[in-house]
ROMIRO-292747 format. One record per residue: residue in one letter; x, y, z of N, C-alpha, C in turn; residue number from 1. Coordinates in steps of 0.02 Angstrom, whole numbers, plus 50000, padded with zeros to 5 digits. Each point is the difference from the previous one (the first is absolute). Layout:
<rs>
+------+-------+-------+-------+-------+-------+-------+-------+-------+-------+------+
: resn :  n.c1 :  n.c2 :  n.c3 : ca.c1 : ca.c2 : ca.c3 :  c.c1 :  c.c2 :  c.c3 : resi :
+------+-------+-------+-------+-------+-------+-------+-------+-------+-------+------+
:    A :     X :     Y :     Z :     X :     Y :     Z :     X :     Y :     Z :  NUM :
...
+------+-------+-------+-------+-------+-------+-------+-------+-------+-------+------+
</rs>
This chain:
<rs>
+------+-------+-------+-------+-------+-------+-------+-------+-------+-------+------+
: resn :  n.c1 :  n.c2 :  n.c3 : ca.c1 : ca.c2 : ca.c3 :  c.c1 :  c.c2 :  c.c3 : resi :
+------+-------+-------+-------+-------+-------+-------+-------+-------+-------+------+
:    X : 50525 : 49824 : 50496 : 49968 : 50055 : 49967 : 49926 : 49986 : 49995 :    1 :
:    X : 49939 : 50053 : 50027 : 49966 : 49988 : 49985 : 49953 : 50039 : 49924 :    2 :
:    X : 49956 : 49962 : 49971 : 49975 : 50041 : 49937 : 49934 : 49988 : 49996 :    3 :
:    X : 49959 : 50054 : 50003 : 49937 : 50003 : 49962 : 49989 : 50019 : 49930 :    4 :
:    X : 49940 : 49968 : 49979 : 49978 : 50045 : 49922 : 49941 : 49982 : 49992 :    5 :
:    X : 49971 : 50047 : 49931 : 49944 : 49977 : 49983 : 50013 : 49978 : 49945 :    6 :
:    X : 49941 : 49941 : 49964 : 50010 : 49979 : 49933 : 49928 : 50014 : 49963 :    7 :
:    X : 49996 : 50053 : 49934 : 49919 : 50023 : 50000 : 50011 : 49993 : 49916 :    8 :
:    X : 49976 : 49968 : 49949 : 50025 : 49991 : 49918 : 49910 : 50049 : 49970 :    9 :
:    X : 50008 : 50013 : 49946 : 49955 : 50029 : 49959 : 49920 : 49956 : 50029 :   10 :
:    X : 50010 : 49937 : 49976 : 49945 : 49965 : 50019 : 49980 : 49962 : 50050 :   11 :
:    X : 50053 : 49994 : 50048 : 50021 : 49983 : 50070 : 49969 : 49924 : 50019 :   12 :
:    X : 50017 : 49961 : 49942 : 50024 : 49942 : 49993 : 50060 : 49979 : 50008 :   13 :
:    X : 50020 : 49973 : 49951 : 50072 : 49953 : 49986 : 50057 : 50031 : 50029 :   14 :
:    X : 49994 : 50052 : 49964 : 50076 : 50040 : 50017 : 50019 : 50042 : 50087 :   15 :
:    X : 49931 : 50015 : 50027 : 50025 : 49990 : 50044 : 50011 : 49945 : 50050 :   16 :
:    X : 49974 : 49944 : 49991 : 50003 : 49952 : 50058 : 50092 : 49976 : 49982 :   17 :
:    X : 49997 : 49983 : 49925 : 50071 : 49991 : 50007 : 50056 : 50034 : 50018 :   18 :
:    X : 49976 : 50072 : 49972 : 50052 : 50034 : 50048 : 50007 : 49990 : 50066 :   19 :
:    X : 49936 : 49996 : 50046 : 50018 : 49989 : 50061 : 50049 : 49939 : 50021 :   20 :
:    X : 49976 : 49966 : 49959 : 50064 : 49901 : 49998 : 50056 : 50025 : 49998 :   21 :
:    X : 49998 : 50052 : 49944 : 50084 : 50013 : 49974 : 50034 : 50032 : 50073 :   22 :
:    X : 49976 : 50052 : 50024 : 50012 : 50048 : 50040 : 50021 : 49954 : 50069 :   23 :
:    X : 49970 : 49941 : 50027 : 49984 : 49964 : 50052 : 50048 : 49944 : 49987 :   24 :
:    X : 50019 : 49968 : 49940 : 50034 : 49970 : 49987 : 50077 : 50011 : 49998 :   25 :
:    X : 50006 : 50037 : 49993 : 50066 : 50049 : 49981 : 50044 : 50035 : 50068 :   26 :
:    X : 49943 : 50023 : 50035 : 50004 : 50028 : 50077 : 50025 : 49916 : 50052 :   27 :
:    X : 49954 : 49965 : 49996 : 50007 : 49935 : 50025 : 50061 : 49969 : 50005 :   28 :
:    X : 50016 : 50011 : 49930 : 50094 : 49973 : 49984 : 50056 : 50028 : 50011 :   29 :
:    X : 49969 : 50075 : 50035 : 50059 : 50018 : 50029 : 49986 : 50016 : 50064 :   30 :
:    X : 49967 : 49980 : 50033 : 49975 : 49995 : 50072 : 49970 : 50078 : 50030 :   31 :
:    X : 49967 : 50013 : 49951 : 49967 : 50050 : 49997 : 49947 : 50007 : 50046 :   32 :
:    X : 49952 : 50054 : 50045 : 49950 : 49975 : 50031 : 49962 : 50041 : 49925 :   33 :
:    X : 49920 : 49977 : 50007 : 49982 : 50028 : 49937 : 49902 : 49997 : 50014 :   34 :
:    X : 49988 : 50057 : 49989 : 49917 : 49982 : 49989 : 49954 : 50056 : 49929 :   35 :
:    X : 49981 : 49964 : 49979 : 49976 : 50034 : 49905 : 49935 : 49998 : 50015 :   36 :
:    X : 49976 : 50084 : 49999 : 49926 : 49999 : 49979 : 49978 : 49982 : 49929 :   37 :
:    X : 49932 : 49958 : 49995 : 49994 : 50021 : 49910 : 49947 : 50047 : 50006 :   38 :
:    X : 49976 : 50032 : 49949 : 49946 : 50028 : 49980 : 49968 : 49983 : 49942 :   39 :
:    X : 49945 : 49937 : 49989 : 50003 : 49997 : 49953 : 49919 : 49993 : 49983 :   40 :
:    X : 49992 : 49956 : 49984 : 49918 : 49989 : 49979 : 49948 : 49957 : 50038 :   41 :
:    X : 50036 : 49984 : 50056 : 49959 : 49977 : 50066 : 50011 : 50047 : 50062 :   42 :
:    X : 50021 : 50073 : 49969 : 50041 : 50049 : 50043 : 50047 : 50013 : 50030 :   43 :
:    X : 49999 : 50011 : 50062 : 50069 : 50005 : 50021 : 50007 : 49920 : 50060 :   44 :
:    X : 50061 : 49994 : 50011 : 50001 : 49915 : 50020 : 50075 : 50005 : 50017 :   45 :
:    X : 50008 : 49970 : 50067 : 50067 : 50011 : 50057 : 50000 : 50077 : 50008 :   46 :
:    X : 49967 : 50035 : 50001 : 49995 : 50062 : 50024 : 50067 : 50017 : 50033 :   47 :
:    X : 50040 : 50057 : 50004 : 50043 : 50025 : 50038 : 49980 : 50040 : 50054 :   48 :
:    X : 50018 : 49999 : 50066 : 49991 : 50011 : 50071 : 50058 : 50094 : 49982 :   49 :
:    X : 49976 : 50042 : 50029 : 50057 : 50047 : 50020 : 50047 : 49989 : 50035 :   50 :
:    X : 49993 : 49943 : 50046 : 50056 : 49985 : 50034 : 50059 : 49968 : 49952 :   51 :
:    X : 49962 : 49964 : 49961 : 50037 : 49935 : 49950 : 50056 : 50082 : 49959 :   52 :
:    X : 49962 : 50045 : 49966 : 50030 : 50053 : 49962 : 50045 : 50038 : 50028 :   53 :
:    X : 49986 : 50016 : 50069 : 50046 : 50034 : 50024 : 50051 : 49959 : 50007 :   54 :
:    X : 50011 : 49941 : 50016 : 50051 : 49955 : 50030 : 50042 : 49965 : 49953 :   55 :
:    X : 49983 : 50017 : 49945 : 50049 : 49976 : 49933 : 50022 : 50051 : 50003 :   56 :
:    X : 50060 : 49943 : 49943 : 50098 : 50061 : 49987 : 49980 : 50042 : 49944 :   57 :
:    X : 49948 : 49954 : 49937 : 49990 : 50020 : 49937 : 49927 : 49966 : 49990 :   58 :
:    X : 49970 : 50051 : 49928 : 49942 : 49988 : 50005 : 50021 : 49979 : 49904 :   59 :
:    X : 49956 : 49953 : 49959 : 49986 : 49970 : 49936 : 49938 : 50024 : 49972 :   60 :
:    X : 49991 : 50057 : 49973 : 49927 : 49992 : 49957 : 49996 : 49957 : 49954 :   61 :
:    X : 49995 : 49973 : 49970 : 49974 : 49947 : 49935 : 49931 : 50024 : 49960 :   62 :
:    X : 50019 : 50057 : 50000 : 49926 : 50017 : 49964 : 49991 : 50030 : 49919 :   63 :
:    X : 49948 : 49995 : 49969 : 49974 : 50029 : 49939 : 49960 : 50041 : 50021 :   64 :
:    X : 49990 : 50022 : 50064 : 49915 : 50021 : 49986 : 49988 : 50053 : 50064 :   65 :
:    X : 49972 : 50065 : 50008 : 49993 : 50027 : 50066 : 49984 : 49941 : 50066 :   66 :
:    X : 50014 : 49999 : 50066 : 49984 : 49943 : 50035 : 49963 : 50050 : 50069 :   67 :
:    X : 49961 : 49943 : 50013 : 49980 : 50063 : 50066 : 50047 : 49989 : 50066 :   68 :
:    X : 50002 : 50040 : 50026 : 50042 : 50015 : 50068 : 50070 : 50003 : 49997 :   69 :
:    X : 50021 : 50038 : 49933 : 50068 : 50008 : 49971 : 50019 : 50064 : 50060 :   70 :
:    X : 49960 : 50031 : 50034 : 50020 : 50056 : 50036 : 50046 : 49950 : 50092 :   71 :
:    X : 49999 : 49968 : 49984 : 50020 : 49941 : 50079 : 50073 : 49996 : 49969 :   72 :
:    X : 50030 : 50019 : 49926 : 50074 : 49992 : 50008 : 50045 : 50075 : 49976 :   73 :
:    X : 49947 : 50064 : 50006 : 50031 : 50041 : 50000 : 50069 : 50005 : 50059 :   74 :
:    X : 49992 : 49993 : 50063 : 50078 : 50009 : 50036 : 50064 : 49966 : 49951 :   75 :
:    X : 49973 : 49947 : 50013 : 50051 : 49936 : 49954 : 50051 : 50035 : 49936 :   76 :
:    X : 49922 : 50051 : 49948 : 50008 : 50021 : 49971 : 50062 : 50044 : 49996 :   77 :
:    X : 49974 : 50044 : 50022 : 50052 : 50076 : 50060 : 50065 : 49948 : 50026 :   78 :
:    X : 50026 : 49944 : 49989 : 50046 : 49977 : 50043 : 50030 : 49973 : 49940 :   79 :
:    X : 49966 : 49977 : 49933 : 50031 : 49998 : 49943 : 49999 : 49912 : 50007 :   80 :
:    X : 49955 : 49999 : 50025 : 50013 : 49886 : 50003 : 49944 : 49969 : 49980 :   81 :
:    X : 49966 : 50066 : 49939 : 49942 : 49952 : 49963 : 50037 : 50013 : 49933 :   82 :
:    X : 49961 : 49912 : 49974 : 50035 : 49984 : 49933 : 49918 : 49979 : 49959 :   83 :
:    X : 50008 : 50033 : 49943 : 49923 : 49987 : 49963 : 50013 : 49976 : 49943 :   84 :
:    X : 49992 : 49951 : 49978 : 50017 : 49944 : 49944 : 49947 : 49978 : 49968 :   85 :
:    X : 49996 : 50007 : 49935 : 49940 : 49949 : 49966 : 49976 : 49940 : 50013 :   86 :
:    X : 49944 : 49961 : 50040 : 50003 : 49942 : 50008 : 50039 : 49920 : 49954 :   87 :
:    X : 50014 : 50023 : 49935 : 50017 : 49961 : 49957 : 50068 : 49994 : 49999 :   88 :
:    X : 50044 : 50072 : 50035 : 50080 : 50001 : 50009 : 50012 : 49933 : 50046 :   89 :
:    X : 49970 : 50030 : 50044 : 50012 : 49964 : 50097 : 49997 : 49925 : 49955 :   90 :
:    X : 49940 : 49970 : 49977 : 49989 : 49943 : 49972 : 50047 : 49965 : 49939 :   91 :
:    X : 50036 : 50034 : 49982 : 50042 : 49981 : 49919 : 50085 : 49994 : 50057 :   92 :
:    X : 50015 : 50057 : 50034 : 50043 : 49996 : 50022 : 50009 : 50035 : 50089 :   93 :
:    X : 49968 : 49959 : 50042 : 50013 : 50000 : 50065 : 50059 : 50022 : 50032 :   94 :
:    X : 50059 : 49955 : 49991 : 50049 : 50020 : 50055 : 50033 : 50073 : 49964 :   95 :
:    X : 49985 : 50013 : 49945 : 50025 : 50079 : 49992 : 49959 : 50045 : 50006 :   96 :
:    X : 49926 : 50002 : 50024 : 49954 : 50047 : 50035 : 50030 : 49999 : 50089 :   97 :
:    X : 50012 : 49935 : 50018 : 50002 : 49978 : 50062 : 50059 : 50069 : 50007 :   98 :
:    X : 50069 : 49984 : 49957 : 50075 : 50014 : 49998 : 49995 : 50070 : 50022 :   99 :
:    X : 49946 : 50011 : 49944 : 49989 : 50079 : 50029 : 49976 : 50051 : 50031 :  100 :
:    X : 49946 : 49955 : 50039 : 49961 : 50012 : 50064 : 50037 : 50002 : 50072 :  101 :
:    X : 50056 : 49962 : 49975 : 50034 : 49990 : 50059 : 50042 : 50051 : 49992 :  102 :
:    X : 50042 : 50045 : 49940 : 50035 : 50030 : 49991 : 49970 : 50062 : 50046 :  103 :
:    X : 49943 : 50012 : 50005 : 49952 : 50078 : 50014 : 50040 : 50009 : 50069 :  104 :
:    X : 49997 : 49932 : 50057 : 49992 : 49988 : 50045 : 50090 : 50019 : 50028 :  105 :
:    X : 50042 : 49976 : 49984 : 50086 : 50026 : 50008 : 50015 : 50041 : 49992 :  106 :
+------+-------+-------+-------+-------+-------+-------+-------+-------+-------+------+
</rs>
């Protein structure tokens, strides 16, 4: 399975980099392929490719906050395999954001 997301928190520090750990960590252990934009306060960083978006099963927002280039997962959208989670969920409890990201996808 592959998964993209973004990880973008109020102050786009802490909360998102860990979310991205959580998100990457979690994906990892179940042999996930996986690549996490953040958006945060050094901007945007691992950037997502259109190719990378189109070519995932499911997409992870992790966000608090409008993000830019949220318009790159409208199809995804329309296909019902984006999941938008508080960065602090994904982070407190991973494999049941994961559980249900994967659920979109079956």
């Amino acid at each position: 399975m592959k998964i993209v997301g973004v990880s973008a928190c109020i102050t786009g520090v802490a909360h998102t980099y860990m979310a991205q750990e959580a998100i990457e960590q979690e994906c990892k252990k179940r042999g996930f392929e996986v690549k996490v934009e953040t958006q945060g306060g050094l901007g945007i960083e691992n950037e997502l490719t259109e190719d990378e978006v189109n070519e995932a099963d499911a997409v992870l927002l992790a966000v608090a906050i409008g993000i830019e280039g949220q318009e790159r997962f409208e199809e995804k959208e329309d296909e019902g395999r984006v999941l938008i989670v508080n960065p602090a969920d994904v982070i407190h409890n991973p494999a049941e954001i994961i559980d249900k990201l994967v659920a979109l996808v079956k």
